[in-house]
N, C-alpha and C positions, 0 to 999 in steps of 0.2 A: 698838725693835721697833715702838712705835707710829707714830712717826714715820714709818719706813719703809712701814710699810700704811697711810697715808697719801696718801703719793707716791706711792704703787702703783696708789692707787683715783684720784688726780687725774691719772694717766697716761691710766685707762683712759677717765676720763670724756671727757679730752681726742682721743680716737681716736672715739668714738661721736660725738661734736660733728663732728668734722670728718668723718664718713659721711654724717651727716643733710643736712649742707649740702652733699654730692655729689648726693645725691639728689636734694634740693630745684632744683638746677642741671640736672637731667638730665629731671628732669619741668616746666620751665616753656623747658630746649630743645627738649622734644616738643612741647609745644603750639604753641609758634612754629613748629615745624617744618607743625606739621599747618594753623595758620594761614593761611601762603604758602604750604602745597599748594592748600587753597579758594580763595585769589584766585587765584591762578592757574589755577585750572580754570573760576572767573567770568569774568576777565578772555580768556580763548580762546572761552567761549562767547557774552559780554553784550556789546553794542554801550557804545562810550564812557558812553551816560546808564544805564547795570546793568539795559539790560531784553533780552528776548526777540525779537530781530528777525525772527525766523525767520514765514513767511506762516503765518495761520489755514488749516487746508482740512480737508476734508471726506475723509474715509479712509473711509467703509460709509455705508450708508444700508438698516438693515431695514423692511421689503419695501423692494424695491428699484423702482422707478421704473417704471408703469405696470403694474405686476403687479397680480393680482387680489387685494381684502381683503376681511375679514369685515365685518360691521355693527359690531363693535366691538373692540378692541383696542387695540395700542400702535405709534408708528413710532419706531423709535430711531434715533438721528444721532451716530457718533463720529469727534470731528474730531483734528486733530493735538496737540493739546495745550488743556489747560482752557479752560475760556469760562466766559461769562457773557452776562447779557441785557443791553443797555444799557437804562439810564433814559428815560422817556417811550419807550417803541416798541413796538410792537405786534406779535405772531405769529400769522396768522388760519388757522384751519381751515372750509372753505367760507364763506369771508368773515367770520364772527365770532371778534372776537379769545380766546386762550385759552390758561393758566397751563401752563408748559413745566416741567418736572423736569431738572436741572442735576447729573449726578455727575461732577466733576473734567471729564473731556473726553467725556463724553457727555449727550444731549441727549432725552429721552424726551417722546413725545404721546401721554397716552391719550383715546382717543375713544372715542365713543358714540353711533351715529346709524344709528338703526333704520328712517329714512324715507329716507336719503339713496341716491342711484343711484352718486354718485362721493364722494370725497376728493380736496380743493385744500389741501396744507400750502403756507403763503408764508413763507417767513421774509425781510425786506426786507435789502437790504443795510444792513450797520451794527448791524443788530438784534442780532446776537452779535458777541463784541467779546473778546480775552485778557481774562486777568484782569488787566492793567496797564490796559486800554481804548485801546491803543495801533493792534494789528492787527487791524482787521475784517472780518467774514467777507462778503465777496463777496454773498449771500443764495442762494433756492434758491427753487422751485416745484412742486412734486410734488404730480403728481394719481394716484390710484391708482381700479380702476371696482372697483364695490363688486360681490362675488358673492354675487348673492341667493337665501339660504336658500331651499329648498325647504318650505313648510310647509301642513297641512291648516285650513282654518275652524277655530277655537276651538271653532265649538259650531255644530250645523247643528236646526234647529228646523222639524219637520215635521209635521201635526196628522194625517195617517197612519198616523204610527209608523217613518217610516226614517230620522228623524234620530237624532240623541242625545237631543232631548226633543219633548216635543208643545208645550210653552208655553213662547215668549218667557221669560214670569217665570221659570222654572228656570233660564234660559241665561243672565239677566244675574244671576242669586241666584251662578252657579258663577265668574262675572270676578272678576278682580284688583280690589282696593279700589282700588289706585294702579297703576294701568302707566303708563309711558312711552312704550308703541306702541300702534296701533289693536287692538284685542279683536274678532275677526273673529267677526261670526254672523250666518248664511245663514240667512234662511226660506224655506222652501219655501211655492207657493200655497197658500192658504185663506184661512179668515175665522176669527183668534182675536180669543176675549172674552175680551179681557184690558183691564184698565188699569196702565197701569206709571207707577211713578217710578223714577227713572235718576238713581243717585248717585255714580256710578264712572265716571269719567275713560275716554274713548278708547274707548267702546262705536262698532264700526262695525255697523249694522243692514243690513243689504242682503237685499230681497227679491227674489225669483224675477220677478216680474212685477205694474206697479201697480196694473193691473184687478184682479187675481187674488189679490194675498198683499195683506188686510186686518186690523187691528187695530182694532176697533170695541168700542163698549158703549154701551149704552143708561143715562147719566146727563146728572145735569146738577149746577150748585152751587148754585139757587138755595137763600138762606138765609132762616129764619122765627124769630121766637122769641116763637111762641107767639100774639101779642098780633093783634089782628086779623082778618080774613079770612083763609084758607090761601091763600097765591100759587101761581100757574101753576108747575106744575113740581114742587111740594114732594115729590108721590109716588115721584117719580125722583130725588130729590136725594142726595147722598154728604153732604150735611150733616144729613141724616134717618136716624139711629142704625137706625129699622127699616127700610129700604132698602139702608142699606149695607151692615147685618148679615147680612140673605139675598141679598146681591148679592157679598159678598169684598171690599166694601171699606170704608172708613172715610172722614175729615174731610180726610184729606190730600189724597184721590184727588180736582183739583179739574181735570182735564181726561184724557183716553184716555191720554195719554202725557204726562207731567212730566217736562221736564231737567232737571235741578237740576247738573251737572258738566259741564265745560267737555269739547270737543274730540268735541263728538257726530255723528256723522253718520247719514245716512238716505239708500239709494236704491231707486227700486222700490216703495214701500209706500204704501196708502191709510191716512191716520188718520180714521177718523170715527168721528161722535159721532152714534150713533142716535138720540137725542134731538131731533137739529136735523135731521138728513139729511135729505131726501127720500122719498116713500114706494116711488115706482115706483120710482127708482133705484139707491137702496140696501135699500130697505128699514125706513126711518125713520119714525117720526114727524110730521117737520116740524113738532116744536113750537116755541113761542116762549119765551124762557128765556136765562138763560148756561149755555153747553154748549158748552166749548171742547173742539176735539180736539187742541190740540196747547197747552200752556203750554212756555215757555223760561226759564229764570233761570241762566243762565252764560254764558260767553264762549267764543269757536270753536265754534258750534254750524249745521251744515249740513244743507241737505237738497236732492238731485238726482231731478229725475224722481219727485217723492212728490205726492198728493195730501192735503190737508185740506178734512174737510168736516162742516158744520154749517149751523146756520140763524144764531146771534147768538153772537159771542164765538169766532168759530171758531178762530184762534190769537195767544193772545196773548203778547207780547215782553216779560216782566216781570221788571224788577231794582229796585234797591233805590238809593235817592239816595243811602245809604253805601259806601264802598268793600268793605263784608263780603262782597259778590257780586261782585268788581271792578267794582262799580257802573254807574257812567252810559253808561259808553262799552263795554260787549257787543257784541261782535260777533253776529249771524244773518247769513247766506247761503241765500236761495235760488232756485235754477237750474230750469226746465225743468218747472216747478210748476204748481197747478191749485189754486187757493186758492177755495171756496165758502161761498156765506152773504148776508145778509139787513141783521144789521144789526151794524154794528162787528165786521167779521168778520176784522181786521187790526190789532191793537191793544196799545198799550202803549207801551214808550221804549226807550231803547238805538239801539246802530243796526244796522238791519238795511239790506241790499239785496235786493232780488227780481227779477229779471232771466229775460226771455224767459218769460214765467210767463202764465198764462191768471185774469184774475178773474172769477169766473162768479157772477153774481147771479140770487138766486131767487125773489122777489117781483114782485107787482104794482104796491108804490108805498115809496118810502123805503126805497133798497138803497142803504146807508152804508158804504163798503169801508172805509175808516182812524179811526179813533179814535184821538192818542196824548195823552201823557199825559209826554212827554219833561222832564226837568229840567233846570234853570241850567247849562252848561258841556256839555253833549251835544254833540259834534263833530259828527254826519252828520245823525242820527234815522234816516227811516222813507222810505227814497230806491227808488220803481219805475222798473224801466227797461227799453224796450224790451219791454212788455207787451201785453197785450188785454184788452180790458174786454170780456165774452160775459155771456150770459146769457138768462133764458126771454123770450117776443117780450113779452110785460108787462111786462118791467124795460125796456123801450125810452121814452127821457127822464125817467124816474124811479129813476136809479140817479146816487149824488154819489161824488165822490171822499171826503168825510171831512166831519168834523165833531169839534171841538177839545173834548177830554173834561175834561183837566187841566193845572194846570203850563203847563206853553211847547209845547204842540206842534208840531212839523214834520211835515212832508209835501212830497215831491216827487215829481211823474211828468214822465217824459221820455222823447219816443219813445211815445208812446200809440197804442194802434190802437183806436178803438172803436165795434164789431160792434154794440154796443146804443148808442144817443144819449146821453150825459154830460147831465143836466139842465141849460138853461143856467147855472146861478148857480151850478155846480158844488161849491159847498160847503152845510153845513147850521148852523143854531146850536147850540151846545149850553151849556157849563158857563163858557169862556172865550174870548178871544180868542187865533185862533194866534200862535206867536212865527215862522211862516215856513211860507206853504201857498204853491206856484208849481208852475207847468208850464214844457210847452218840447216844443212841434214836435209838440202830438197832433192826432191825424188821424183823418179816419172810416173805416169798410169798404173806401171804393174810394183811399185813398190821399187826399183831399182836406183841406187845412186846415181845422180845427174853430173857428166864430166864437168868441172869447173875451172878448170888449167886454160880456158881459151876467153876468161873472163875479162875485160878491156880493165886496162892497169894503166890510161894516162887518159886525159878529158884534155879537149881544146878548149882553150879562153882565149879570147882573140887575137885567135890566128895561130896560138902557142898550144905547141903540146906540153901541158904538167903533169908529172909524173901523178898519180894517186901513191901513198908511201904507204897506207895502213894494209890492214889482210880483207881481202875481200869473202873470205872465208872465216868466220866465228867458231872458236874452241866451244868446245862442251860447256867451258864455266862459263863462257860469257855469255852464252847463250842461256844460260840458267838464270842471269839478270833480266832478264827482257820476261819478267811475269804482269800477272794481272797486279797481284799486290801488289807491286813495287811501281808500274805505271799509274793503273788507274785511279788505287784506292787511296795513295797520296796522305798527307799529312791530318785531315777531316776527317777521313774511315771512309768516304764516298764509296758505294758498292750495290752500282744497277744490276750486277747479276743476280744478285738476291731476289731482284723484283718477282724473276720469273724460275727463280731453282729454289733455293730451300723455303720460299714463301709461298711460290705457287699451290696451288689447290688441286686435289686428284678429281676426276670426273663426278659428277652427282651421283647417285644412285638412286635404285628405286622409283624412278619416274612414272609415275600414274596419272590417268586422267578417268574419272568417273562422273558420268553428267560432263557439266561444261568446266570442272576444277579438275585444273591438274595441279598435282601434288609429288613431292620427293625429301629425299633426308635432306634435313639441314647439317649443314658444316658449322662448327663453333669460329673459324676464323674467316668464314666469308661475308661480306661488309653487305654483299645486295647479290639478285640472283638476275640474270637476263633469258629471255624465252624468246626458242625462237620457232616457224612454223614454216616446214620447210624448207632453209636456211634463210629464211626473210626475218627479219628482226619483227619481235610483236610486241614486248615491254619490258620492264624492269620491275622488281620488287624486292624488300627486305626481309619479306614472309616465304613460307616456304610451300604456297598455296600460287595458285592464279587463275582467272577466270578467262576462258578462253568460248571461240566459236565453234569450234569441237565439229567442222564440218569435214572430218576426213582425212587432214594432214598430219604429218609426220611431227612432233610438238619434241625438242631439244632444249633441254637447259643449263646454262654455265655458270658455276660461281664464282663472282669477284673478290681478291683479294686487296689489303687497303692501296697497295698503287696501282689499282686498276687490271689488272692481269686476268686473263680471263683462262680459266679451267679447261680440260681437253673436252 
């Protein structure tokens, strides 16, 4: 009996062995089976070397191809099957290249360009590629025109009362610390006593009118400490704790208006500094002293159609030989300007251009328009162009182009018109010898060549006369270097002339008023419209309507473009 249940249990064991190995046979013919189904579904769709023959192409494109976009968003690209970027190549959006988003077969750009009028995506041929890098996508071009928001002044400043505030300083205390786009704020005419420092990025200042909307104060910096005679000026000084204190200001305040952040602009508005002004004509003083109205210490910093004015130090271009300010190489621009003053009333390093701009001197004898003070490696410095030298009939052959304060200074004038006589030896001495003072092509009143043979060719540095070795006279070519593009617009594309020429806005038209609405054409590129009654500011809108009191006055309207520019 044992035996038998024995045989019995090596029967059965014998039947489960020879199941297993069915099985074992029946799952490694499926997988073979399933094997040669995959090559064979490779081999009908892969070319001989197992890739994708099939062409890259382009199946959508959101927004589609000349349609209108916002300032910022995304364009998506989905093509026929996966890509990639190829290595070394470039994908530019309005010429600068820029990092694309890759999901399997689509292809994402987001952008951001709050200044911009259009959108250019390039993608070059070859630039996307399968993901083998076999088939390449043909490339593409797509420009899209950018639809521009509708929008009011940020902050409209009127010493009336019908802005949002009476003082400048409220309207830059409410901006952004950091924006990305201009910070629009409209002053309406008047005369604020204010001194500002500006340490937020992208302030646009734009006044009503430059006679008319002033930003003045009676200081100045000269500093004492204690020991000696009291210097001219101390009573007015911002570095005289009891002056400053019933004045509002403090040590900082070391000119009317302080840049200190990059991308500032100014149109419309007088800066003076009562201290140095004028008496008849502003209302000043006319003391003698440092009493700048305008200091600068940043980069992209502009001004169109402004005046500055003082008697000594009226504005000075001051950075820092470190890179903590981005140093040496600052950009200043400015256009269509009225720069006044006495003595070094143009002063400091960095570089600036000044173009089409009026120097008006205000003295009897030693009217010193440049001082600089430029450092080792300064690209441009301190380049006029296409100026006027004016000023009172006493500053006539008693008025220089500059005098070398510090450092290496430059100085160039090109294109000179001058109304008042340039002293022959057209420079002064002062601390060092320039590293490069030159002209090119100045001329007097009626358009005639200015003798330049009697020009000073040695500066005393203490006590030594040093020869000057270079030409104080600039050839034709080199004078063809000293342009906008090549100072101003720099390696970024930076270019505030645009603000107010090929962007500006032609005058409204059609100005009606029936009942109490007055009405006119709208402009497709003007952002907000401002009215005025009278030449007194009365509001702002983004309609091309406005409700007014309709009692009689003379009702003007101007269109804003997006940096704020105001129409003729």
């Amino acid at each position: 009996m044992i035996r038998a249940g024995i045989n019995e249990k090596k029967a059965q064991m014998k039947s489960v062995n020879k199941k297993c190995s069915m099985k074992k046979i029946s799952i490694f013919t499926n997988m073979f089976f399933c094997l040669m189904c995959s090559l064979l579904i490779m081999s009908c769709k892969d070319d001989e070397n197992g890739t994708d023959s099939s062409a890259l192409t382009l199946l959508s494109c959101t927004p589609g191809q000349g349609e209108n976009v916002s300032t910022e968003g995304t364009i998506e690209l989905t093509f026929s099957k996966s890509v990639r970027q190829a290595p070394d190549t470039e994908i530019t959006l309005n010429g600068s290249a820029i990092r694309v988003i890759i999901t399997d077969n689509v292809v994402r750009v987001h952008y951001s360009e709050p200044l911009a009028d259009h959108l250019t995506l390039d993608i070059p041929s070859g630039a996307l590629t399968d993901m083998d890098g076999v088939q390449k996508y043909e490339g593409l071009n797509l420009i899209y025109e950018i639809k521009l928001e509708k929008r009011l002044f940020d902050a409209v400043v009127d010493c009336n009362g019908n802005g949002d505030y009476t003082t400048i300083t409220e309207a830059i205390e409410k901006a952004p610390s950091s924006s990305e786009q201009p910070y629009l704020i409209f002053v309406a005419n008047g005369a604020y006593d204010e001194a500002l420092i500006i340490t937020k990025p992208y302030i646009h200042l734009i006044g009503q009118d430059v006679e008319k909307t002033k930003i003045q104060k009676l200081m100045c910096r000269v500093k004492w400490d204690g020991s000696g005679s009291q210097p001219v000026g101390w009573d007015y000084s911002s570095q005289n704790s009891a002056f400053a204190q019933a004045n509002g200001l403090t040590s900082s305040n070391e000119a009317v208006v302080l840049v200190k952040s990059n991308d500032f602009h100014a149109e419309n508005i007088s800066f003076i500094n009562l201290y140095g002004a004028r008496t008849a004509e502003y209302g000043g003083m006319f003391g003698d002293g440092q009493a700048d109205a305008l200091m600068t210490r940043a980069d992209r910093i502009s001004f169109y159609n402004c005046k500055a004015v003082s008697f000594q130090d009226t504005w000075w271009v001051r950075n820092n030989e470190s890179d903590n300010w981005k140093g040496l190489n600052n950009r200043n621009y400015a256009d269509n300007c009225w720069i006044e003053g006495k003595t070094d009333y143009l002063y400091g390093n960095g570089n600036l251009l000044v173009e089409n701009s009026t120097f008006y001197n205000v003295y009897s004898s030693g009217n010193v328009m440049t001082a600089g003070s430029h450092y080792e490696g300064t690209t441009w410095g301190h380049i006029m162009r296409d100026c006027i030298v004016d000023g009172v009939p006493e500053a006539n052959d008693n008025t220089y182009f500059g005098r070398p304060w510090q450092n290496k200074p430059i100085a160039i004038w090109i294109n000179t018109t001058c109304k008042v006589k340039i002293a022959d030896a057209g420079y002064m001495d002062m601390s060092v010898s320039p590293y490069l003072y030159a002209e090119y092509n100045t001329v007097d009143a009626n358009g005639n060549a200015v003798d330049t043979s009697k020009r000073k060719n040695s500066f005393t540095v203490g006590g030594v006369s040093v020869p000057y070795e270079k030409s104080l006279v600039l050839t034709e070519t080199e004078a063809a270097n000293y342009t906008y593009d090549n100072v101003v617009k720099g390696d970024d594309g930076w270019d505030p002339k645009s603000y107010y020429t090929t962007e500006k806005l032609p005058a409204v038209e059609n100005v009606s008023i029936y009942g109490t609405t007055l009405s006119w054409d709208g402009q497709n590129k003007a952002i907000c419209y401002l009215v005025f009654e009278d030449g007194v500011y009365v509001g702002q809108t983004t309609e091309t309507s406005y409700e007014v009191n309709a009692n009689g006055g003379t009702y003007t309207v101007k269109s804003v473009n997006k940096y704020g520019c105001l129409s003729d």
